[in-house]
C-alpha positions in Angstrom: -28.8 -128.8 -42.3 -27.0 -130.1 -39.4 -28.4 -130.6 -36.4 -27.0 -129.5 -33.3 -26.2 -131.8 -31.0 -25.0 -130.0 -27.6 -23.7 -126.7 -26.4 -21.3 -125.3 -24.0 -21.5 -122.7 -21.9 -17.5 -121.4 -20.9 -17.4 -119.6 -17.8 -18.8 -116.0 -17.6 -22.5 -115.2 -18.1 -24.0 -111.6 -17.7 -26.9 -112.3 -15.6 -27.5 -111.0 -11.7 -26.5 -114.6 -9.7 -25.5 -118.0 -9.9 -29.7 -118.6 -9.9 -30.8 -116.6 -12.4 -27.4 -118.0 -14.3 -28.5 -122.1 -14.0 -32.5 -121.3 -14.5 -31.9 -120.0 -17.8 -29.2 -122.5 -18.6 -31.9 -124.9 -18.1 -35.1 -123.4 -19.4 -33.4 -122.1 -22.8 -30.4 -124.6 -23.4 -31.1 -127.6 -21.0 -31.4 -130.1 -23.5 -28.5 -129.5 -25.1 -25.7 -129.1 -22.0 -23.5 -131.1 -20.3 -22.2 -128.7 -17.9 -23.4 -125.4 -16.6 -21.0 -122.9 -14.9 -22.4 -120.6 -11.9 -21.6 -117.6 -14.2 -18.8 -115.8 -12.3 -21.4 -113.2 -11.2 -20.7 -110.4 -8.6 -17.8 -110.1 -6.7 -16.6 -113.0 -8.9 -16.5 -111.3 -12.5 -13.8 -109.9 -14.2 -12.1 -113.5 -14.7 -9.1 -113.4 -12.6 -9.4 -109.6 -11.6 -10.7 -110.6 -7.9 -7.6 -112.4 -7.5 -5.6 -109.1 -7.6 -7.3 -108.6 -4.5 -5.2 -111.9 -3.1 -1.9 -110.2 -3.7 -3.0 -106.2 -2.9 -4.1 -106.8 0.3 -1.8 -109.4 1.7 0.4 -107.8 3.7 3.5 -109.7 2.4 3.4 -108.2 -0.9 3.8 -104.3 -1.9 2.7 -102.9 -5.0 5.2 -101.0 -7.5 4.2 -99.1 -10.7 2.0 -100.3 -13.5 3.0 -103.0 -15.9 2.1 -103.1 -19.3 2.5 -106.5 -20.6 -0.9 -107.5 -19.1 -4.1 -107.9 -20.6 -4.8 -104.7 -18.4 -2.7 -102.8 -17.0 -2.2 -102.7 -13.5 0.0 -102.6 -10.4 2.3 -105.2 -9.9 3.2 -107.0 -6.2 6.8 -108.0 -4.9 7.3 -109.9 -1.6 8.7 -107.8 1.1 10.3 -110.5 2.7 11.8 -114.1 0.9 9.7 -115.7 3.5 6.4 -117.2 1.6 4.7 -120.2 2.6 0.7 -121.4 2.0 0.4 -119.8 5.4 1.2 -116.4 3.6 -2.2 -117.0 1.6 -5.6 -117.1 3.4 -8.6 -117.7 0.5 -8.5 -117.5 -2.8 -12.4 -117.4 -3.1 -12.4 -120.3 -5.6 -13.6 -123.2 -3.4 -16.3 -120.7 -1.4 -17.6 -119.8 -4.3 -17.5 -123.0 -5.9 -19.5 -124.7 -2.7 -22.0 -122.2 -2.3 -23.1 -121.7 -6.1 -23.6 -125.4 -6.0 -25.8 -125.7 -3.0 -28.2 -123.1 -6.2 -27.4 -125.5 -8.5 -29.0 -128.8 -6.4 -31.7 -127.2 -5.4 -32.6 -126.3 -9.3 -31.5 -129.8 -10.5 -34.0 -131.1 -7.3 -36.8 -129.1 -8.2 -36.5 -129.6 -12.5 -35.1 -126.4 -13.2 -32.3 -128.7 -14.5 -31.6 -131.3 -16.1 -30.1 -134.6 -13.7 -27.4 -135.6 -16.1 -25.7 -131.5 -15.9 -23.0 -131.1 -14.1 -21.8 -127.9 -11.9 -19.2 -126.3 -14.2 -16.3 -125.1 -12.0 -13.8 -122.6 -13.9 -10.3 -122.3 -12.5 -7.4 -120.7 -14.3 -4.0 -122.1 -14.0 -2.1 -120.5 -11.1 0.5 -119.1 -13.7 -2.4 -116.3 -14.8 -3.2 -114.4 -11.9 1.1 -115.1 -11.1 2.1 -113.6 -14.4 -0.7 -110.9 -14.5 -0.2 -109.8 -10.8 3.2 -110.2 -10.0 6.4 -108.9 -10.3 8.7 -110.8 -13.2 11.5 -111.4 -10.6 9.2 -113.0 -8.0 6.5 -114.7 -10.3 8.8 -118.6 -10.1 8.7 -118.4 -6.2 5.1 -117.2 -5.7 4.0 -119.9 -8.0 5.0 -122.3 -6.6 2.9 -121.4 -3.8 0.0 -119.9 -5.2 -0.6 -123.4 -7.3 -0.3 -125.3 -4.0 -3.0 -123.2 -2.4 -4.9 -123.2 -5.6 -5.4 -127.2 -5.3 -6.1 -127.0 -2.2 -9.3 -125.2 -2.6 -9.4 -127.8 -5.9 -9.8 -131.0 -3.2 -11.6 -128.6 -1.3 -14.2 -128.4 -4.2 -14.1 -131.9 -5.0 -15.0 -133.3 -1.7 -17.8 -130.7 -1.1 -19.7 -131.6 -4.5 -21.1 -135.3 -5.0 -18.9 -137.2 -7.4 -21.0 -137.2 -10.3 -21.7 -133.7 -10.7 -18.5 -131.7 -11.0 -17.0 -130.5 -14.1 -13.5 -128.4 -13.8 -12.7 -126.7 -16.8 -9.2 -125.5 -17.4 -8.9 -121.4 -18.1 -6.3 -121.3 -20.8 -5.5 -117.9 -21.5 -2.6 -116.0 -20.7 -1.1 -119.0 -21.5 -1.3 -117.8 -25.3 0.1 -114.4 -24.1 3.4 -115.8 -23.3 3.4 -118.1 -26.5 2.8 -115.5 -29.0 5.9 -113.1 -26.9 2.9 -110.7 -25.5 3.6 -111.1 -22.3 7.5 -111.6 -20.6 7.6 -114.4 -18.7 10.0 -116.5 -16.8 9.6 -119.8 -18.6 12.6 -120.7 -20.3 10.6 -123.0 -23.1 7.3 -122.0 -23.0 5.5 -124.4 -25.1 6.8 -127.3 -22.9 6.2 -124.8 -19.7 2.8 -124.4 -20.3 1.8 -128.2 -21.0 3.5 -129.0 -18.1 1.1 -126.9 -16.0 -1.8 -127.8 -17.6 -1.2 -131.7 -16.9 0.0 -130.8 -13.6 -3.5 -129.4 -13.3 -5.3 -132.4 -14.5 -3.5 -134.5 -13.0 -5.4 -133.1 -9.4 -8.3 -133.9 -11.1 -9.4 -137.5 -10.2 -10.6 -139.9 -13.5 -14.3 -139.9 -12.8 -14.8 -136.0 -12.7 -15.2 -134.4 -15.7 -12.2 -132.3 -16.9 -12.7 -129.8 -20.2 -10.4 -126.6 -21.3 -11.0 -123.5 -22.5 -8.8 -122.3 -25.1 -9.2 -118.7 -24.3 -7.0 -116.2 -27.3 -8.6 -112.8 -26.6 -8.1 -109.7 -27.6 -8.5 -107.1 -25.6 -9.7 -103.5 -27.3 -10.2 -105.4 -30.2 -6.9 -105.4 -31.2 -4.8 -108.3 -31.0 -1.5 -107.6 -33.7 -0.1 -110.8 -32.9 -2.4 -112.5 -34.3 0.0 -113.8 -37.7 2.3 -114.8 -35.5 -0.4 -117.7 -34.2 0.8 -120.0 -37.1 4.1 -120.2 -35.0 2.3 -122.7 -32.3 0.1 -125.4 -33.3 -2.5 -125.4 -30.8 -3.8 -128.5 -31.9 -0.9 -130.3 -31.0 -0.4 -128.6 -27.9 -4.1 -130.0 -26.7 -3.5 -133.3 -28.4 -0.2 -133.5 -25.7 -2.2 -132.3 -22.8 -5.1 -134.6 -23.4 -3.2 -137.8 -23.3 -3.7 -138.7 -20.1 -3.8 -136.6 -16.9 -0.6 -138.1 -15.4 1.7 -135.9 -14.6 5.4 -136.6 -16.0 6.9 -133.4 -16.0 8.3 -131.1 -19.0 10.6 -133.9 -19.8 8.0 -136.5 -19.9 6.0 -134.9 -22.7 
């Protein structure tokens, strides 16, 4: 029989905090993790669904009808004006609740709870998630652009606030396999090279000695997912073999 040699805990846990979360991490799997996430619990659950919140109530954006092409179905936001700047985006929540779940974790890891050698698992999703699940089609290229700027900000943010050898950002691949498999419309015009592109953009933020995993996320939602033959079309394999080279970014023509 083999034995098991480590585990891996992705990003959402169904527990009541970020404490309850890392003490069970540690008292039923401690020996066996590298990384434990905070759990995305409260106000953070849902994945990216608290980030709707970002666009809904900003008052540059305005919501029109309901989209379909989303792994739920919701609103969508346009810009009422072209102007759009980082200024335009006050927090994403990602870096405060990044800083304050770890302050839990040290004081566990201090008092035994866990393990020294875990690090604090951070989950961010690329910017081009809550952009494509959020936002309008004709505004999604502009309010990328910005939204990825403010999202690595709260990234250094993150990264300065925790001591060097404890973070661990994982990389939220999901929609990502939406717009491969023609689920979801986007604005990519070659969206295997589009998406690799971000994800090394991504990494590249990340500096060398903090650890950097993904999470190749392919869900399907209602248990129905009638796409799925259609999977043979991409080799995902590949696609992580390209994104794992290195995390220098070159750009889509680089790859």
């Amino acid at each position: 029989m083999t034995t098991p040699t480590g585990g891996h805990l992705v990003r959402s846990v169904p527990l009541n905090d970020s404490s309850e979360v890392s003490r069970t991490a540690g008292s039923t799997h401690g020996d066996r993790l590298l990384r434990v996430p905070d759990g995305e619990t409260g106000v953070q659950s849902n994945w990216i669904g608290p980030q709707f919140a970002v666009f809904y109530d900003n008052p540059i954006f305005e919501t029109v009808g309901g989209t379909q092409d989303t792994y739920r179905p919701s609103p969508s936001c346009v810009r009422k004006s072209a102007a759009l700047t980082e200024d335009s985006f006050s927090r994403l929540g990602y870096a405060d609740a990044a800083v304050a779940s770890h302050r839990v974790f040290a004081q566990l890891k201090e008092s035994g709870d866990l393990p020294s050698r875990v690090r604090f698992q951070v989950s961010l999703p690329t910017p081009l998630a809550p952009v494509s699940s959020f936002v309008a089609l004709t505004d999604r290229a502009v309010v990328e652009t910005v939204y990825e700027s403010v999202m690595i900000s709260e990234l250094a943010e993150i990264i300065e606030a925790i001591p060097r050898n404890e973070p661990a950002i994982l990389r939220d691949v999901a929609v990502e396999f939406s717009i491969l498999e023609g689920i979801m419309t986007s604005y990519l015009e070659d969206a295997e090279a589009g998406v690799i592109e971000r994800l090394l953009w991504l990494g590249a933020h990340v500096p060398e000695d903090v650890s950097l995993v993904n999470h190749l996320s392919y869900g399907d939602a209602g248990h129905q997912c009638d796409q799925i033959p259609r999977c043979a079309q991409h080799d995902i394999v590949l696609m992580l073999t390209k994104v794992n080279r290195g995390r220098t970014y070159t750009g889509a023509n680089g790859l």
